[in-house]
C-alpha positions in Angstrom: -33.8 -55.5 -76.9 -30.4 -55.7 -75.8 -28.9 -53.1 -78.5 -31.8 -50.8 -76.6 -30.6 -51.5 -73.4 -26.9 -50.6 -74.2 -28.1 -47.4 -75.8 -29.8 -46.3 -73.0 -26.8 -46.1 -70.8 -25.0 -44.1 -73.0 -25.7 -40.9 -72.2 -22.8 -39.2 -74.5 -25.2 -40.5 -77.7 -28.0 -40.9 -77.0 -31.4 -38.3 -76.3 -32.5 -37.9 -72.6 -36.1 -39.0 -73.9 -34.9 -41.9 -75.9 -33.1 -43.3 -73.1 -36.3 -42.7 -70.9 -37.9 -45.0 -73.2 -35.1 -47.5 -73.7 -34.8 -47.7 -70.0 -37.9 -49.6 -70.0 -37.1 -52.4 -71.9 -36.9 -55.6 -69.6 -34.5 -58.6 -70.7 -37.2 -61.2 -69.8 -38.0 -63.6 -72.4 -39.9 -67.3 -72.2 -38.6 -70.4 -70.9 -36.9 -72.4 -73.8 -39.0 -75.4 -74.4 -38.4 -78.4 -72.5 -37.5 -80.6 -75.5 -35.1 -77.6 -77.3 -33.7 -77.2 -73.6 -32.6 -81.1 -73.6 -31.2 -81.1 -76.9 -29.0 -77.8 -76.4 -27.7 -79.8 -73.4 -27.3 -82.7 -75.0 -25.6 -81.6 -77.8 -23.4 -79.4 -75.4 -22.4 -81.9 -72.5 -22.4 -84.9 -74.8 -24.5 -86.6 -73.1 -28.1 -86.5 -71.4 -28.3 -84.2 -68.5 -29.3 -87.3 -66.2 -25.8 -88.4 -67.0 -24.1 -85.3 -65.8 -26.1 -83.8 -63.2 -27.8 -85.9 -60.2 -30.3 -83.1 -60.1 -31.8 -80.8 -62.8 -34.2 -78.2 -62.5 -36.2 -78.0 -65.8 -38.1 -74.8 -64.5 -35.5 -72.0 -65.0 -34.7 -69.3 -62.0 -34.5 -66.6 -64.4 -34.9 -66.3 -68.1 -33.5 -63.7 -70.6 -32.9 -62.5 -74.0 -29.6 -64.4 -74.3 -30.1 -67.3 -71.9 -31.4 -68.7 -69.2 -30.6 -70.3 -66.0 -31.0 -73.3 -63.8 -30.3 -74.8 -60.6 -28.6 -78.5 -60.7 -26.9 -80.5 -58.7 -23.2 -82.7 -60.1 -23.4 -86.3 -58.3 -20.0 -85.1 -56.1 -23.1 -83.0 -54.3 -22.4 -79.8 -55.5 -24.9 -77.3 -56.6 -24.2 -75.2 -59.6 -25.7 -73.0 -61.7 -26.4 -73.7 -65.3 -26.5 -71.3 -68.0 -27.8 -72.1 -71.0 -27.5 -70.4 -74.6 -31.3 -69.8 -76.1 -31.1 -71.8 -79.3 -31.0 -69.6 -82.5 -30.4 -66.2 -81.0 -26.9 -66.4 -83.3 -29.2 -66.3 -86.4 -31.2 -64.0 -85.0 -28.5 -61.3 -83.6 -26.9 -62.1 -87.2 -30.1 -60.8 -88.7 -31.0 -58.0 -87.0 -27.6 -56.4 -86.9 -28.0 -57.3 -91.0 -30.7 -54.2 -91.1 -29.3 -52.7 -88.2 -25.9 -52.0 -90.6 -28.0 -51.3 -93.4 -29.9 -48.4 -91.9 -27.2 -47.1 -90.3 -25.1 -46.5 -94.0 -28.6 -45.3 -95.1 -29.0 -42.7 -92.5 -25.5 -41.8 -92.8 -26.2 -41.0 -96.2 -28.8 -39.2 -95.6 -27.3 -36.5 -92.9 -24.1 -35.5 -92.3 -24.9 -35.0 -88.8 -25.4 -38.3 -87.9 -22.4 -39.3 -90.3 -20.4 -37.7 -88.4 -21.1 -40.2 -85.5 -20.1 -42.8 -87.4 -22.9 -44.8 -87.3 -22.0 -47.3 -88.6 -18.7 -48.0 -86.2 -21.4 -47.6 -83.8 -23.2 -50.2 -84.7 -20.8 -52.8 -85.3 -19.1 -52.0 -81.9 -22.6 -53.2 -80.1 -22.3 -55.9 -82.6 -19.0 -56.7 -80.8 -20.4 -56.6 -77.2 -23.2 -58.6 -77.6 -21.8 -61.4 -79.9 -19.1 -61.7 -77.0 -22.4 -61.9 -74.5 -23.7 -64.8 -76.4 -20.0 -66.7 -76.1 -20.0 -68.3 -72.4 -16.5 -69.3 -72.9 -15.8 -65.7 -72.8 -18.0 -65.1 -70.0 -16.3 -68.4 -68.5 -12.6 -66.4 -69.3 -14.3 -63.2 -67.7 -15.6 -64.5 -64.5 -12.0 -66.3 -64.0 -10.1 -63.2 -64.6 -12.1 -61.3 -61.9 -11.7 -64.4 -59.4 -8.3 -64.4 -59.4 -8.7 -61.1 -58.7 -10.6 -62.1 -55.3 -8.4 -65.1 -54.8 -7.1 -64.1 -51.7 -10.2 -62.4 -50.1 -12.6 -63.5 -47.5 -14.8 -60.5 -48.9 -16.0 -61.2 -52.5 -17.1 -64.2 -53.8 -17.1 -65.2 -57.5 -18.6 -68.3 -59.5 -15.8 -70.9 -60.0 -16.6 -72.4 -63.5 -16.6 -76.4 -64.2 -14.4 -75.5 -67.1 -14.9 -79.4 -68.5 -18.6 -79.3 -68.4 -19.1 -75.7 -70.6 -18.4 -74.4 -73.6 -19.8 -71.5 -76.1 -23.6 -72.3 -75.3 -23.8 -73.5 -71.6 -21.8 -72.5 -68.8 -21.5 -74.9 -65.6 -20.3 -72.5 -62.9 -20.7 -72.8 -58.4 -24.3 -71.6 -57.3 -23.9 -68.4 -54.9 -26.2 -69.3 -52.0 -27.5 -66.3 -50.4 -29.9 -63.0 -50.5 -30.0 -60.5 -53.8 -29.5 -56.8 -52.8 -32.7 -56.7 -55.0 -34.5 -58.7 -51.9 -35.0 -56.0 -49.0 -37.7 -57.8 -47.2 -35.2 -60.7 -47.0 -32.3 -58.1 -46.3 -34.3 -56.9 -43.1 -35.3 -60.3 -42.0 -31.5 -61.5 -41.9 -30.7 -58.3 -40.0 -28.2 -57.7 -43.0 -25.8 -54.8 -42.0 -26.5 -52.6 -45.4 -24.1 -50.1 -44.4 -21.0 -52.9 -44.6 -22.3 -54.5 -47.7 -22.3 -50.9 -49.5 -18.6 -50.1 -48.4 -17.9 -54.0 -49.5 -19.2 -52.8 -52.9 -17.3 -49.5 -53.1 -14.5 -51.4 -51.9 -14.8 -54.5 -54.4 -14.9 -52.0 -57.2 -12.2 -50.1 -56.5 -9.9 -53.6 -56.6 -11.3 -54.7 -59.9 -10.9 -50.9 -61.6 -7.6 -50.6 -59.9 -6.1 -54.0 -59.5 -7.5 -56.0 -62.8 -7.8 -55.6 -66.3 -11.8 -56.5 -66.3 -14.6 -55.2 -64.2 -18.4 -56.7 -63.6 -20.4 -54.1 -65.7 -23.5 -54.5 -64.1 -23.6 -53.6 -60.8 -28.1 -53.8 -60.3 -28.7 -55.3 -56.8 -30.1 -58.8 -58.7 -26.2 -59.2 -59.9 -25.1 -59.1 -55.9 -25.1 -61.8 -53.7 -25.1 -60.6 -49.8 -23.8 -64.1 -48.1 -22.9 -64.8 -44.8 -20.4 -63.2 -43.1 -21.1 -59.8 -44.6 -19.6 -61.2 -47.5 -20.7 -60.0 -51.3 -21.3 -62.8 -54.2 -21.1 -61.4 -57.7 -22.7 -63.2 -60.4 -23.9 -62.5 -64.3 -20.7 -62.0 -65.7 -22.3 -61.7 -69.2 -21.6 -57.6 -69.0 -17.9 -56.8 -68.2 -16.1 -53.9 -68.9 -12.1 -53.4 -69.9 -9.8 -50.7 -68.2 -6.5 -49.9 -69.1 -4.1 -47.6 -66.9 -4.3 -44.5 -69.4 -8.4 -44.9 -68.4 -7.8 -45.0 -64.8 -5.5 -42.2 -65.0 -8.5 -40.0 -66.9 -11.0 -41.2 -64.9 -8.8 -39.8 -61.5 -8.2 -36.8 -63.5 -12.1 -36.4 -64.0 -12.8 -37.2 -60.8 -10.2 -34.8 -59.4 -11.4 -31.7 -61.5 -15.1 -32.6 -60.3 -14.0 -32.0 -56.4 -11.6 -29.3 -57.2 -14.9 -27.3 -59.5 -12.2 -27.0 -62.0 -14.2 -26.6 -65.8 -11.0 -26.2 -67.7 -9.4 -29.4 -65.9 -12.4 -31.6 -66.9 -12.7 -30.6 -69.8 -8.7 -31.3 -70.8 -9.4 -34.8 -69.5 -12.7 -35.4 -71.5 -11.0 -34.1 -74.8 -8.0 -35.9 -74.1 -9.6 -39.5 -74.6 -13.0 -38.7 -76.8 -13.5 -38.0 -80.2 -15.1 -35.3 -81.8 -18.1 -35.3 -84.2 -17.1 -31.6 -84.7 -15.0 -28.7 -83.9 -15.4 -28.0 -80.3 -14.2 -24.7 -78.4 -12.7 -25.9 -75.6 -12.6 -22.5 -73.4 -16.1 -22.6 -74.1 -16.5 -26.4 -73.0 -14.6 -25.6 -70.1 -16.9 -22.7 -69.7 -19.7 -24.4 -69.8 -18.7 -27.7 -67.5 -17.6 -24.9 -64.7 -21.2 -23.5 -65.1 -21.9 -27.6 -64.6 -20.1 -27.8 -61.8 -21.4 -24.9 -60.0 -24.1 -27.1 -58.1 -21.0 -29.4 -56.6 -19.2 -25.8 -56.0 -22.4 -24.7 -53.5 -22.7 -27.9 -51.9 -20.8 -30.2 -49.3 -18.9 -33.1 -51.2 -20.7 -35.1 -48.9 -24.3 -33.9 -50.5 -23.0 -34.6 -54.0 -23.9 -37.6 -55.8 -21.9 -38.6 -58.5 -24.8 -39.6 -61.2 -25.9 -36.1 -60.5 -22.7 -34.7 -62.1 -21.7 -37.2 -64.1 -25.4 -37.6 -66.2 -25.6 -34.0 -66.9 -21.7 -34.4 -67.9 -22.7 -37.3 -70.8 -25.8 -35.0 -71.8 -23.3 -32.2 -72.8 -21.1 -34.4 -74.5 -23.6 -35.4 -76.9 -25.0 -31.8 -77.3 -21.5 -30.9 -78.0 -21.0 -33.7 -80.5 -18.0 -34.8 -78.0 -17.9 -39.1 -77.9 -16.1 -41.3 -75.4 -14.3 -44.8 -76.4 -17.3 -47.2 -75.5 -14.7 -48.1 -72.5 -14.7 -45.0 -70.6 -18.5 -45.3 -71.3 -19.2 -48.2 -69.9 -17.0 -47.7 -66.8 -18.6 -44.3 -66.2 -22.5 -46.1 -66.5 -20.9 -48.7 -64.2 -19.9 -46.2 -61.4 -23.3 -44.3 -61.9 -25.2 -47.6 -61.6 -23.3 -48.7 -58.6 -23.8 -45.6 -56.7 -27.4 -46.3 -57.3 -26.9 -49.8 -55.7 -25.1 -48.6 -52.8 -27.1 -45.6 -52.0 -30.6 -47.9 -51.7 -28.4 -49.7 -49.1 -26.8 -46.6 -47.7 -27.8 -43.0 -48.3 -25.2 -41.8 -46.4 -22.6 -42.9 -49.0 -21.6 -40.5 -51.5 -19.4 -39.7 -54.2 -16.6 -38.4 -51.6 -16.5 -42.0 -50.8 -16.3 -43.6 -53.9 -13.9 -41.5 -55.3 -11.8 -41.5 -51.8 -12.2 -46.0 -52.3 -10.8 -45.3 -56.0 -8.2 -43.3 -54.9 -6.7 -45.9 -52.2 -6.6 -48.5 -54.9 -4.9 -46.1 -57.3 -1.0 -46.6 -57.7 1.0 -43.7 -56.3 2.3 -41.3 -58.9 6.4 -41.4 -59.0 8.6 -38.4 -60.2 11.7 -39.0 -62.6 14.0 -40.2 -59.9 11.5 -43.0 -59.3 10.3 -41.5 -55.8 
């Protein structure tokens, strides 16, 4: 389930109609049983919950493939949030990614087109991303990383973690009290200002691509909080993405040949960090991605949505054999997906924004003399 779910936001490998299909996979999963729920805590904390928690809520708020969580209360008076690790899915991930690695050699065998995708690197790098899913102390690092990123704004909100309370299986962390982006009827009743809580989105982006090493990587409107204030909460730190400064550069230098309609300029910047399943033309790429870009070229940068450029962008990159580092992938799914957040709040925002919020946050260039 969750390997399906990663495909389908990668565009640059995967089919337009297997993704259609993936899409609709749904990470829900049963409640872990009352008595397997009390031992995993047990066995975690040390000690029964009633020892740690003044308040537990056995019936979880949401279940998943991974985990699940549930509201509790410490004996200070604090709520938190309490995520817990489903027991087994470490066998089971161990299992499945067993056959998953066999198949993929097997297939590889069999075709040198899909050999030359490298299958198998493909598969262990998912193996990578969601082994690290299933360790909350790397969640725990993650959501830490991205708060001190926020530490000295009034804007965004991020879980602080009760650091001597978790571990590998079960994460302790503040609960965000407030209204999902996902709830409109509740949006409406609080008279939420959805214009201020898209630009606060734009906006929070822009510092964690810009200004951090680690971005939240999955920007659905259940993963934002809107809290009082205007404020945004950000929680489900279990998808984050890396960015390094040679990937902010490319991904300024794509967005920059996207306004400018420049084919050849894209295409330079594509090339520059992908690899290639085969030999590529690149006056015909650039050919083709100005042909791409001709629908931005005819309209007002205001019109243009960036999923709109971007998606057909990924589908030519797997047509043309051409694959990004899962990196740039995953920050390009991330902008797509949050343009989709903050256009159901907004429809007025468009890519001209978020490129003009990325831009702020980028680091002037300098010339030799420093200037």
């Amino acid at each position: 389930m969750k390997l399906g779910q990663i495909l389908s936001g990668r565009s640059d490998i995967t089919p337009p109609l297997v993704q259609q299909e993936l899409s609709k996979l749904q990470d829900h999963a049963p409640s872990i049983p009352e008595a397997k729920l009390r031992a995993e805590l047990e066995r975690s904390l040390g000690s029964p919950s009633t020892g740690v928690f003044a308040t537990f809520e056995m019936a979880p708020v949401a279940c998943a493939s991974i985990g699940q969580v549930h509201r509790a209360t410490l004996h200070s008076g604090l709520r938190v949030a309490v995520k817990v690790r489903r027991p087994g899915v470490l066998t089971d991930i161990d299992e499945d990614f067993w056959v998953l690695d066999k198949f993929a050699r097997l297939v590889a065998r069999l075709s040198s087109r899909v050999r030359a995708y490298d299958p198998v690197a493909i598969v262990n790098e998912f193996a990578v991303l969601l082994r690290a899913e299933t360790n909350f102390t790397t969640e725990a690092d993650n959501l830490e990383a991205v708060r001190r990123t926020f530490v000295v704004s009034d804007a965004v909100t991020v879980p602080r973690v009760m650091t001597d309370m978790s571990d590998e299986s079960v994460l302790v962390m503040d609960w965000i009290e407030g209204i999902p982006l996902s709830n409109r009827e509740r949006l409406e009743a609080a008279g939420a200002d959805r214009a201020g809580l898209a630009r606060g989105i734009l906006q929070a982006y822009a510092v964690m691509i810009f200004q951090s090493d680690l971005f939240h990587a999955d920007p659905h409107p259940g993963n934002i909080i809107a809290l009082k204030g205007g404020r945004l909460g950000l929680i489900d730190f279990g998808e984050v993405g890396s960015v390094t400064s040679a990937e902010r550069s490319t991904l300024l230098r794509m967005m920059s040949a996207v306004l400018g309609r420049d084919g050849d300029a894209l295409a330079e910047a594509v090339l520059s960090v992908s690899r290639t399943t085969r030999a590529v033309d690149r006056a015909d790429f650039g050919a083709q991605l100005t042909a791409l870009l001709h629908p931005v070229a005819d309209a007002s940068l205001r019109d243009v949505r960036l999923g709109d450029v971007l998606g057909p962008l990924l589908h030519l990159l797997r047509t043309s054999g051409i694959v990004l580092p899962s990196d740039m992938a995953i920050l390009i799914k991330t902008m797509i997906e949050c343009e989709a957040t903050t256009g159901e709040l907004d429809p007025t925002l468009s890519m001209l924004n978020l490129v003009g919020e990325l831009a702020s946050f980028a680091p002037a260039r300098t010339g030799t003399d420093g200037t």
